[in-house]
N, C-alpha and C positions, 0 to 999 in steps of 0.2 A: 200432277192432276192433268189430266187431258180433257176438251171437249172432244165432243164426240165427232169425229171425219171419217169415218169406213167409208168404203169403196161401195155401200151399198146399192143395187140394183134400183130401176126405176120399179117405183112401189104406186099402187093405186091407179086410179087413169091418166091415162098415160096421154088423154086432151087438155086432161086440165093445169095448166101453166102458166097460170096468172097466182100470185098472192101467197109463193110455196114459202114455207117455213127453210129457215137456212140450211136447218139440217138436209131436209129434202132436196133443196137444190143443189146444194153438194154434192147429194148423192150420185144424183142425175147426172153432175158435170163427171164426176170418176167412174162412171157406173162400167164405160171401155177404157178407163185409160189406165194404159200399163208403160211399162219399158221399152221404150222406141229401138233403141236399139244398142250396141255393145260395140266398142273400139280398143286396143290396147294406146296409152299414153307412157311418156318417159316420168318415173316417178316425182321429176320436178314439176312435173304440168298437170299431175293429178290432182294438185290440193285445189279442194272444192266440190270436187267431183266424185260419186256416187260409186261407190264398189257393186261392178256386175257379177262378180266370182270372189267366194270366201279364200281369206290367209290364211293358212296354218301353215305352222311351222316344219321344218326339215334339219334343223340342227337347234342342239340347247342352246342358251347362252345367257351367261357365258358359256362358252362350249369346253372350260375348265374351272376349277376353282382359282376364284384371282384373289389376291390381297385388296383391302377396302382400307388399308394404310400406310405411308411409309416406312418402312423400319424391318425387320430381321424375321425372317422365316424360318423355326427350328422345329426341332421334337419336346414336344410338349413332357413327355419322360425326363429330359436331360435338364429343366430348368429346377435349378434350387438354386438356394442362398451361398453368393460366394461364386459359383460356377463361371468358369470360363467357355468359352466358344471361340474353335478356329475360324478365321472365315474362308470359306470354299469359293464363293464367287460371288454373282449377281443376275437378280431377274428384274429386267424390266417387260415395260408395254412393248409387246413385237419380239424380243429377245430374251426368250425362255433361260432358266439353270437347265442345262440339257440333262442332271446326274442327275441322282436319289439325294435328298440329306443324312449325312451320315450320324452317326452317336457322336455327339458334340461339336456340329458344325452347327452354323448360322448361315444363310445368305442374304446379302443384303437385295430388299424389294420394295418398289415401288407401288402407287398404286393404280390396281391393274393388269399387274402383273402376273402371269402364270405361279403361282404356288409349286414350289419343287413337291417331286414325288417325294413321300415321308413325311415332309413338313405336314404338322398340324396347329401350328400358331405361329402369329406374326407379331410382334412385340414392336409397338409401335417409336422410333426413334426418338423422341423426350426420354422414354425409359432405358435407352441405350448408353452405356459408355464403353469408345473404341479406343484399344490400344495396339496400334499397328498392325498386326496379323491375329488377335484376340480382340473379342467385344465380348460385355457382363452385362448384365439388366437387374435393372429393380422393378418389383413388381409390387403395386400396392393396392392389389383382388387378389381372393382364392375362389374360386378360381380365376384365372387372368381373362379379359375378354381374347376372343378367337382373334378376331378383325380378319376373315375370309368370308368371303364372298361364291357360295358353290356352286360349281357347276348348273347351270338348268335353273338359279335361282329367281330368272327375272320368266323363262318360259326355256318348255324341252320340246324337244322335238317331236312333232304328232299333234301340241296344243293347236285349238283355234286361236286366231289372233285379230280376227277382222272378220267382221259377218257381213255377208253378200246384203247390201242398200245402205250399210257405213256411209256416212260423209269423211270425206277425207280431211281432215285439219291437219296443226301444224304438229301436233303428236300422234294423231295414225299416222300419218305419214314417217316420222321418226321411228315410229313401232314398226313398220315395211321394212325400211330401208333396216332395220336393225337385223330384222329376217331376210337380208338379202335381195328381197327385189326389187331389181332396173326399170321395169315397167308397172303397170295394172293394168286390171281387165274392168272398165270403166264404164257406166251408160251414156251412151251419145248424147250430147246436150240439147235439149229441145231449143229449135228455134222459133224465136217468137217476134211478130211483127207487132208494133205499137203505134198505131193511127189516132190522132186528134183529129176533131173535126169542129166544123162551126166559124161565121162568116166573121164573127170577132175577132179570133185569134191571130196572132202576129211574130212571128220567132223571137226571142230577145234580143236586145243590142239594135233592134230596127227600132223606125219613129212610129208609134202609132196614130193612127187616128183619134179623134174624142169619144169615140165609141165603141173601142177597140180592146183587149188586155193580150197582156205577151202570153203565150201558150208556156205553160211549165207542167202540165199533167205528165207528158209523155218522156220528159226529162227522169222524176223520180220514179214514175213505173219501170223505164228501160234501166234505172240500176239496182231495183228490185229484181226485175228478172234474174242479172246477172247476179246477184247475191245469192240468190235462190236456185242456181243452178242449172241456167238458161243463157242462151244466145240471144241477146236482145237485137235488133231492127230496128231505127227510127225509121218510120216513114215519114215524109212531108205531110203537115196537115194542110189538110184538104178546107175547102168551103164550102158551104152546103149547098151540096152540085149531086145530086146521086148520079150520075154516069161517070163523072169524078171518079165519086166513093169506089163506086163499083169496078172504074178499070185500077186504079192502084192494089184494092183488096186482090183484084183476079190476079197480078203479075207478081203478088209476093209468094214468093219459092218460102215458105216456112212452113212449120206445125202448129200452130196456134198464131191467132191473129185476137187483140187486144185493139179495141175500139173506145174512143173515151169522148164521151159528147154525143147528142146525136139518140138517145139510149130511151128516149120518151116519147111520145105520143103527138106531140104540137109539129101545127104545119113546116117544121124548119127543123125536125126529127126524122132525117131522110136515109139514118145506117141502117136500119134493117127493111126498109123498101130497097133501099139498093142491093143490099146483100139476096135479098129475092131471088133477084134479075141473077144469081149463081148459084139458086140451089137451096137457098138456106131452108135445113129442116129446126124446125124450133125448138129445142127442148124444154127451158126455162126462159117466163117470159115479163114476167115480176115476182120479186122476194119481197115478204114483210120482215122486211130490215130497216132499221133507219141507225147512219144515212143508207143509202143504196138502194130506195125500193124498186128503180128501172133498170138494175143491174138486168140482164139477160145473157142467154148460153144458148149455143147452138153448134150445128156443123155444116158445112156448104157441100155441093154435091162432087164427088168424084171427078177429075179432068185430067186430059193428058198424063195418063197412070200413075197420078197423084190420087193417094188415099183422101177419104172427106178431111180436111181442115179445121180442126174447134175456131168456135171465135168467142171470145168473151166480150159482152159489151157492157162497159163502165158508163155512168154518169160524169155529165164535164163537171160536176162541182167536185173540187180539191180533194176532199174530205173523205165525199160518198167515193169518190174512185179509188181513193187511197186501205179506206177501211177495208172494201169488199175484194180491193186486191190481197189484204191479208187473209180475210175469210175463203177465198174462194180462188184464185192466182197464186198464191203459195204452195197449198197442199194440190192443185191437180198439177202443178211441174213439179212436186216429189213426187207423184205415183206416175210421172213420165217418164221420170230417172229411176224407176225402181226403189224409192226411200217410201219411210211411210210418212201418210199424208195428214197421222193428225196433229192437230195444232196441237201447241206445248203450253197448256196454262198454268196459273200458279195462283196462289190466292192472297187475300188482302183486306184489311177493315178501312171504311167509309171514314173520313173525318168529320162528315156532317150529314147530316141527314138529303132525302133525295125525294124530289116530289112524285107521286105518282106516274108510271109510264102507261101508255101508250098501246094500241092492241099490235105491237109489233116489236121484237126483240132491237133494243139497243146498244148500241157499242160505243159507250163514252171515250171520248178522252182526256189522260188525266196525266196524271202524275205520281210516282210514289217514294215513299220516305218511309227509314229505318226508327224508330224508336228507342230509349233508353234502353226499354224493355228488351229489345230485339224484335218487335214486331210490324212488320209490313201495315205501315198507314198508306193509303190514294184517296188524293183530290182531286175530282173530276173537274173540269173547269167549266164556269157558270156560262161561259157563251156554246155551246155545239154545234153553231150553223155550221152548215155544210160547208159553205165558201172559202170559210175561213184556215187559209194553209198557213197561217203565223200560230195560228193553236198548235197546229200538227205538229212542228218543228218545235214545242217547246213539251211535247209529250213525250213520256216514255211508256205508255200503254196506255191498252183499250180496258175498259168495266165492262162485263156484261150485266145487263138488264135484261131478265125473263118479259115478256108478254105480258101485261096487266100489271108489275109489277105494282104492292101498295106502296104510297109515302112512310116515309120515315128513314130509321138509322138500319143499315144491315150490319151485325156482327162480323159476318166474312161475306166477302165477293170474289165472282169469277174473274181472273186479269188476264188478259194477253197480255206478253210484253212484249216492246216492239226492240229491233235491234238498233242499236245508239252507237256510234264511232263514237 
């Protein structure tokens, strides 16, 4: 199950940018954003990383039939009851029988091993007894299993084996290197700067003051990014100073600039007056989402032959910033790396009923659990304030809630699920 993420174009007027439905503000954030750009890597440094150019193969492989047992490679013709077999030699892994199998020979083979020419069965050693320069077999199938493995069985040559926007994990990458290649042709990783801001905050490990909290938004965003298949940036968070704001935002050399705090409208909401002061064209300028309704999107203008810059601006509550980075921060760094951008949903029944929502799409967090049955139960947990990052940490997904939704029990729900070490 998928929600819906296309790349789709900005649709409707193109002034009105307050109160967009998720979908639409999505839209608007991918409406340009594609593939930055293309690198070759060494195949160990690929994993993670976004295939810019399709695999296919150039040799079968195995690139012969191999035995899938240990034990005795003969002519399937030659075995009956009683039968003796000379032994001619031996195949293993790397060091072929260089002959043919002759009429009433055996070789002995491992598994793995090249299959001498002739041989068409491998009699697995339990079924073997050798006596010196003769081995006999008992067989108890008609017919006996083969135990080879054919040529071209796992892929031939000419197969696709990896399509261009692939994430790399720890089996394509095994499936690569299996077809041979040293390198890949990789999307450039977008780099992304992550600015807190707000005159509370305080780095961890320092004393605060009484009115003060240690900054941790920019912590789990910066290892989302990198999960997500980004170059993350902490920047120093800032105080609510906009010529601050504005000279740290100017001097980050990145692709996207990720703002958290700062994202609303009250006198001490000073990131997108400062970002002004460089350009900012505004795309998205509230979502009816909750949490996130101050999330916003936009681009900064052009400088020193630096293309415009996205900036996403998050809410400083935990919550709102964390949710809308999955909504919204996930899928536009796939369609930066060239992967697709929509979310991966999955679905799930209520354990208890849900009060009426709200004129704006919700995204609970919850929890979920398998069933006798086998059936996917989530409980949403009864606190959702935004602030609240001890919820976050003991969720493993979001519910979605439509618009208006009425009270009561739903049969199945939309789930994101969030990724858990």
């Amino acid at each position: 199950m998928a929600h819906g993420c296309g790349s789709a174009g900005v649709s409707g007027d193109k002034l009105q940018l307050k109160n967009l439905t998720v979908e639409e503000a999505r839209g608007r954030m991918l409406s340009d954003a594609g593939r930055l750009g293309i690198e070759q890597v060494a195949l160990p440094d690929a994993i993670g990383r976004v295939l810019a150019a399709p695999i296919v193969a150039d040799r079968d492989q195995p690139p012969f039939d191999a035995s899938a047992m240990d034990g005795w490679a003969i002519r399937q013709a030659d075995l009956a009851p009683g039968a003796r077999f000379r032994v001619a030699g031996e195949s293993a892994a790397g060091r072929a029988y260089p002959r043919p199998v002759g009429t009433g020979q055996a070789v002995r083979i491992f598994t793995g091993a090249p299959v001498p020419q002739g041989a068409d069965l491998v009699v697995i050693q339990e079924n073997a007894v050798r006596d010196g320069a003769a081995v006999s077999f008992t067989v108890d199938r008609d017919p006996p299993p083969v135990n080879i493995r054919p040529a071209g069985g796992d892929f031939r040559s000419g197969d696709p084996l990896l399509a261009e926007g692939a994430r790399i994990d720890a089996w394509r990458l095994s499936l690569a290197a299996a077809a041979g290649r040293a390198e890949l042709s990789v999307a450039r990783r977008p780099r992304v700067a992550i600015l807190a801001t707000g005159d509370e905050l305080v780095p961890p490990g320092s004393t605060p003051a009484a009115d003060q909290i240690f900054e941790s938004g920019s912590f789990s965003l910066a290892a989302l990014v990198t999960a997500w298949g980004g170059e993350a940036v902490r920047l120093k968070a800032q105080a609510d100073d906009l010529e601050a704001i504005a000279r740290v935002v100017d001097a980050a050399e990145v692709d996207l600039i990720v703002t958290v705090g700062g994202a609303s409208v009250g006198d001490h909401d000073l990131v997108k007056p400062a970002l002004e002061t460089l350009g900012l064209d505004l795309r998205v300028q509230t979502i009816a989402v909750r949490p996130g309704k101050p999330t916003w999107f936009g681009t900064l203008a052009p400088k020193d032959g630096r293309s415009g810059r996205r900036v996403l601006g998050l809410p400083g509550n935990p919550a709102s910033a964390l949710v809308c980075a999955e909504l919204f921060l996930r899928p536009l760094l796939a369609a930066l790396t060239g992967a697709d951008p929509t979310l991966a949903t999955s679905a799930g029944a209520l354990t208890a009923p849900l009060p009426a929502n709200g004129p704006r799409e919700h995204w609970m967090r919850a929890a979920r659990a398998v069933d006798a049955q086998g059936q996917v139960r989530v409980t949403p947990f009864p606190d959702q304030d935004s602030s609240l990052i001890g919820v976050f940490a003991r969720a493993d997904c979001l519910v979605f809630r439509r618009a208006g939704a009425a009270a009561g029990i739903v049969e199945v729900v939309v789930l994101l699920p969030l990724a858990r070490g």
